[in-house]
N, C-alpha and C positions, 0 to 999 in steps of 0.2 A: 374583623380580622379572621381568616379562615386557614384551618393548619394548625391551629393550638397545640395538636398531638403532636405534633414535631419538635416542639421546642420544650426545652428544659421548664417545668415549673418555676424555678428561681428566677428564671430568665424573662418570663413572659411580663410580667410587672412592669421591667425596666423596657421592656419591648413598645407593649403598649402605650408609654409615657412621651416615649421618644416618639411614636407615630401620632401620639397627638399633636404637639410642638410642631409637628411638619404642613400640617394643615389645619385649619377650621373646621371640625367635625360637631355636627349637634350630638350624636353618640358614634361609641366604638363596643365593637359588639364581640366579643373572643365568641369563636365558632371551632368546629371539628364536623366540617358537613360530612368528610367518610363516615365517622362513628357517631352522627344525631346529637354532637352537645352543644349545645348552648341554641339549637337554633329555634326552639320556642320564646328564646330571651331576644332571638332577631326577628322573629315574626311579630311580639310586642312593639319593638323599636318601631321598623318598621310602618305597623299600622297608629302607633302613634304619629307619625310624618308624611304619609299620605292623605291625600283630600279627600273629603266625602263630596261627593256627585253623586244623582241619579244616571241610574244605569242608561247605556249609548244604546242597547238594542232590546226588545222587548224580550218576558222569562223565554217565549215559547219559541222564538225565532231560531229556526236551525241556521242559518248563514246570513251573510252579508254581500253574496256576490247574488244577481240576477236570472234569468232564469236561461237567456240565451249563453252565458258562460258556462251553466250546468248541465245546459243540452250538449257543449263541446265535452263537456269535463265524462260525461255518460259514455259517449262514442268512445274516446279516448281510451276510459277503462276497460270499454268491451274488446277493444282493439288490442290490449295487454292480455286480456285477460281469456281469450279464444286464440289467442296470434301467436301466444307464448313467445317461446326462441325464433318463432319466424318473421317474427316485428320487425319489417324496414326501421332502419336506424334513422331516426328524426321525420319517421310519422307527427302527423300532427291534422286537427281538427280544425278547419275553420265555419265558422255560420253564416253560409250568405243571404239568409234570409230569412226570419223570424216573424211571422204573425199569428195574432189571436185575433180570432173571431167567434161569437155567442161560445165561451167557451173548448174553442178546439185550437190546438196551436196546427201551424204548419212551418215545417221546418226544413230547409233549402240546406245541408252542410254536404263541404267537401274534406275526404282525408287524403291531405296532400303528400305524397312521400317524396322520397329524393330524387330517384329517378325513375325513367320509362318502366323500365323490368320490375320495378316493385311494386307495380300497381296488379300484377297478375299475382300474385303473396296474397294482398287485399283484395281482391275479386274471386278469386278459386274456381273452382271448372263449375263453370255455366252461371257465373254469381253467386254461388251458393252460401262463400264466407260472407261477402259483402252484406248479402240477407239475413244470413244467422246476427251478425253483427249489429245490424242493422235496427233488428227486429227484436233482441235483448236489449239493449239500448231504448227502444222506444216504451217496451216495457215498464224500465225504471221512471222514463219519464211518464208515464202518464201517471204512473202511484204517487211521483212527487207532486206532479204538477195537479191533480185531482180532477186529469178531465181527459178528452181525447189528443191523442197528437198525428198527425201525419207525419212521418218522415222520410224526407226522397235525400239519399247518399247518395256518394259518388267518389271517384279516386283520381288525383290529379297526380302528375310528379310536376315539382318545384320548378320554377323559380315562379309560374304562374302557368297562364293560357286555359285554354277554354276545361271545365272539366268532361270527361271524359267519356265514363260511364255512369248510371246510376242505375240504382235500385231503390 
């Protein structure tokens, strides 16, 4: 029960009595999450009532997603993060192509935007953003990835069709 500080001390007794009667509770825990009370009496509760399992992922694992979702998720941020207020609304990365070989990725991705005109946003006079973008992005990835990567961009606008340009 969370709120404790709300209600009258007299009151909370008969509060809590009645909310057990309403259901089947293994415990009922009075809490004030605003002001920290009771809730090391709910973290007891608690870890009394969950299962012990060994852990789903190992200590040292940063993620659970792969490495072609992290090559989009890269682009993406460079695309916020260089593009600022100039971001086409519903930019977006996809990966058409992802291979390793002895160690080197190559990577095929397009950012697709919404329409025609906003593919010159993401490209900038003479390629310039699409490179910058491009080229911090592949950065990130090679230090995650711990090896070389190729990467050939390009800008499509939506709904699909061939992409366009690359770098």
């Amino acid at each position: 029960m969370n709120k404790i500080d709300t209600t009258e001390p007299a009151g909370l007794l008969p509060f809590l009595k009645k909310a057990a009667g309403e259901a089947q509770f293994d415990e009922i825990v009075p809490v004030s999450a605003s002001r920290g009370r009771g809730l090391p009496e709910l973290l007891g509760a608690l870890k009394r009532h969950l299962p012990e399992q060994p852990a789903v992922h190992s200590g040292d694992a940063l993620t659970d997603s792969n490495e072609r979702f992290l090559a989009a998720e890269f682009l993406r941020e460079k695309l916020f993060r260089l593009l600022g207020e100039e971001l086409p609304y519903g930019a977006g990365v996809e990966i058409e192509k992802f291979e390793e070989r002895g160690g080197m990725r190559r990577i095929h991705a397009a950012i697709v935007v919404g329409k025609e005109g906003h593919k010159a946003i993401v490209i900038g006079s003479g390629g310039s953003k699409l490179k910058q973008i491009a080229t911090a992005a592949r950065l990130d990835m090679e230090t995650l990835f711990g090896g070389k990567v190729y990467l050939q961009s390009g800008s499509r606008s939506a709904p699909g069709g061939p992409t366009t340009t690359r770098r």
